[in-house]
C-alpha positions as CSV (number, residue, x, y, z in Angstrom):
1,X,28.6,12.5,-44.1
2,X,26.7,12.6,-40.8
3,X,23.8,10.1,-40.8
4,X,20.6,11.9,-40.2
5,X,17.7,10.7,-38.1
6,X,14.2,11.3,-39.5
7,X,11.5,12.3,-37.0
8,X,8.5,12.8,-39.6
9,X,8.2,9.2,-41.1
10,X,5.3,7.2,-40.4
11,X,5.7,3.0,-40.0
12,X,6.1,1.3,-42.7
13,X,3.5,-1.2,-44.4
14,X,4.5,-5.3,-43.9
15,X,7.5,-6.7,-45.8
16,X,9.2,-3.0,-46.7
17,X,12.5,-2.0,-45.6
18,X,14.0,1.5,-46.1
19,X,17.5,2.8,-46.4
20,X,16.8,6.3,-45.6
21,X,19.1,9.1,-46.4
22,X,21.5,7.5,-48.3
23,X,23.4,10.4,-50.5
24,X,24.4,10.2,-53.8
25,X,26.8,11.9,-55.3
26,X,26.3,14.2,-58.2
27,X,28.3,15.2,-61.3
28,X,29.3,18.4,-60.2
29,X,30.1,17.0,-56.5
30,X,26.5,17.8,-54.7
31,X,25.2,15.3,-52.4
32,X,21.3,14.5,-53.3
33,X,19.5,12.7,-50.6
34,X,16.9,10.0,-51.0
35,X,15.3,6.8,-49.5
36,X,15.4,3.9,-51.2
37,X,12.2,1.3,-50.0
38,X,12.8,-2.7,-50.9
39,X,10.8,-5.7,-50.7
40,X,12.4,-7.6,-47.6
41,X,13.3,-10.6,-49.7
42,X,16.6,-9.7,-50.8
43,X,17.1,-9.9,-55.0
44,X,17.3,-7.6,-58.0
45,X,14.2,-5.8,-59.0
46,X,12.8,-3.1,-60.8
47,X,12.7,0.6,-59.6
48,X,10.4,3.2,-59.6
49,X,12.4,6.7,-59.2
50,X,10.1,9.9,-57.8
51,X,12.0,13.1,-57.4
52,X,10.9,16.9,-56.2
53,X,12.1,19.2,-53.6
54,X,8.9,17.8,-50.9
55,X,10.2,15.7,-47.9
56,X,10.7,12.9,-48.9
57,X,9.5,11.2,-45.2
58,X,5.7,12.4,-45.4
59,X,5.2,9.3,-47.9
60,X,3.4,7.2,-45.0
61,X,2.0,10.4,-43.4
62,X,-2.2,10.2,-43.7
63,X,-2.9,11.3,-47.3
64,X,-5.5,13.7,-46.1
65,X,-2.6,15.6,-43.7
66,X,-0.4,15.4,-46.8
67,X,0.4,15.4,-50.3
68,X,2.5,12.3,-49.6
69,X,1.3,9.9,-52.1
70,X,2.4,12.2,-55.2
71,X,5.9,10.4,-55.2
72,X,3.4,6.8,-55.7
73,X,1.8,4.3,-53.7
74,X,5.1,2.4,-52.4
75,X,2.8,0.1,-50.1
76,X,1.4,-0.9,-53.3
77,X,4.7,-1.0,-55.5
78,X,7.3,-2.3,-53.2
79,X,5.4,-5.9,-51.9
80,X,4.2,-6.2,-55.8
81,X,8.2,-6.6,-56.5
82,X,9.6,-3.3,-57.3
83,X,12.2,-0.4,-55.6
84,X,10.5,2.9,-54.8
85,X,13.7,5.8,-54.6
86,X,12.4,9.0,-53.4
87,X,14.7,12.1,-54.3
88,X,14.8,15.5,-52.8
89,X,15.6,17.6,-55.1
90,X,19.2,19.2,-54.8
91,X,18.9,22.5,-52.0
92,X,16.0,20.9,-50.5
93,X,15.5,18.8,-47.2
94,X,18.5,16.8,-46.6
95,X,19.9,17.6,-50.2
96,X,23.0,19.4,-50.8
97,X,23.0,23.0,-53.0
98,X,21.1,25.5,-54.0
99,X,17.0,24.9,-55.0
100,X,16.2,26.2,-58.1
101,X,12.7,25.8,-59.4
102,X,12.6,22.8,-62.3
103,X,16.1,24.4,-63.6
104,X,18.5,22.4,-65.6
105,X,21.0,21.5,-62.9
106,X,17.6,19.3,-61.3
107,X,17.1,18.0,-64.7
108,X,20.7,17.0,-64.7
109,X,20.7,15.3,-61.2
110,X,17.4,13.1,-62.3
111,X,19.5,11.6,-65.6
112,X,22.2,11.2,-62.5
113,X,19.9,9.5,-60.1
114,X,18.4,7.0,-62.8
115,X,21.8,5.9,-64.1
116,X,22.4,5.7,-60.5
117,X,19.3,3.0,-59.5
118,X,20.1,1.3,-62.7
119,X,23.5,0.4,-60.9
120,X,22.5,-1.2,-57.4
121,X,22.8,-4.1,-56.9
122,X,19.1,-4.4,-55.9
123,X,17.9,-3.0,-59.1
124,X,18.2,-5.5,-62.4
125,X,18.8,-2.6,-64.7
126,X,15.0,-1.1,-65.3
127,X,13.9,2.2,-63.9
128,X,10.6,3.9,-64.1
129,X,9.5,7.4,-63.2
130,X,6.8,7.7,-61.2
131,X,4.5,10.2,-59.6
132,X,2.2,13.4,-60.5
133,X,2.2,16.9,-60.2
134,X,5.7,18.2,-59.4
135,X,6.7,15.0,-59.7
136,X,5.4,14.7,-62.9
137,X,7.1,17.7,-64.3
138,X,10.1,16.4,-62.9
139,X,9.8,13.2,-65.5
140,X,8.9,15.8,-68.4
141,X,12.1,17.3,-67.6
142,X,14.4,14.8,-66.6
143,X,13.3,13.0,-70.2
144,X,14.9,16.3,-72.1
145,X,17.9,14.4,-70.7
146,X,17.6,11.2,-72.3
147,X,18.6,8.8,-69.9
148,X,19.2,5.7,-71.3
149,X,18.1,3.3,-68.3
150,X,14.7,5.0,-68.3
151,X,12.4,2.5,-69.3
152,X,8.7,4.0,-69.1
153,X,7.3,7.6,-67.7
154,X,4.3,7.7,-66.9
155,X,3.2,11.2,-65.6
156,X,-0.2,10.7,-64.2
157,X,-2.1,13.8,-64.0
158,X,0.3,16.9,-65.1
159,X,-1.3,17.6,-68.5
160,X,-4.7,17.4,-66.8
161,X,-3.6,19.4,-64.2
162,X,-2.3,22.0,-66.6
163,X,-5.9,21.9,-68.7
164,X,-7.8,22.7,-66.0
165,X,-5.1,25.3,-64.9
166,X,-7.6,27.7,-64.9
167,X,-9.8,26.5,-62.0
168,X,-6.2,25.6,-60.0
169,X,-5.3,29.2,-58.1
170,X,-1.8,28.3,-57.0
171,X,-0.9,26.1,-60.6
172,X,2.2,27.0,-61.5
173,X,1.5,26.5,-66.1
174,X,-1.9,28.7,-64.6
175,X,0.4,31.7,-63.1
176,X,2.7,31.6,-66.3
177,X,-0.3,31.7,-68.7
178,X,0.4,28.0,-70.1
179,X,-2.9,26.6,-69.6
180,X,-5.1,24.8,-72.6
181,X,-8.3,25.8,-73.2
182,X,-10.5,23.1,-73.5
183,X,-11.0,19.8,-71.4
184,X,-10.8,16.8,-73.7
């Protein structure tokens, strides 16, 4: 597969390297791309695994310009010891297939992913999900999968987001009705 060149990624923060692009290769054949940011001192860490179908390369774009942070802070995560992957979801960006919204096929390629970090040799085995909103209801999702390597999921705002659904014009729980109806 052709090695693609990204144009939209900002610098990265001191002692953070990035293999960019690197494709991984899905049950049913499809070719997911993501980026896969490391401490510089070479070892075996932990990783933190975001997935949605954003570009993955506005993640060091101004947070103002962007929603780039929603995949997690990696200039926090990555010099604190851990491996931030950043997934675009399968028909999206630089991802093979066809894009279809939260379906099970995505589900399916997030238990793929994980057991996929879990293997590196730069990860020792644990893998987190990380990140909010569509990120977020990617965890929800993937965890209907039960993969085993997953060791903690914490979905930031989602549930908030759907509670307050209501106020949110372009929330997708709001446009389906699935809003709660109280803030607690």
């Amino acid at each position: 597969m052709k090695k693609l060149v990204s144009t939209v990624r900002g610098p990265l923060p001191p002692g953070i390297k990035v293999d960019e692009n690197v494709y991984v290769k899905m049950r049913d054949g499809i070719m997911i791309a993501v980026d896969v940011y490391r401490p510089e001192a070479e070892g075996r860490y932990p990783a933190l695994f975001s997935m949605s179908p954003y570009m993955k390369e506005i993640q060091h774009q101004p947070p103002m310009l962007t929603h780039s942070i929603e995949a997690g802070d990696t200039g926090f995560y990555v010099p604190k010891g851990y491996v931030h992957v950043i997934a675009q979801a399968r028909g999206s960006g630089y991802s093979q297939g066809r894009y279809n919204f939260l379906d099970t096929t995505e589900q399916q390629d997030g238990y793929d992913l994980v057991e996929w970090v879990a293997q590196q040799s730069w990860c020792d085995g644990n893998v987190g999900m990380i990140g909010d909103s569509y990120f977020a209801m990617t965890q929800f999702l993937v965890a209907t999968q039960q993969p085993p390597r997953v060791a903690v999921q914490p979905p930031a705002r989602e549930k908030q987001r759907q509670r307050r659904g209501r106020d949110c014009k372009h929330n997708c729980f709001a446009d389906r009705g699935q809003t709660g109806t109280s803030e607690q």
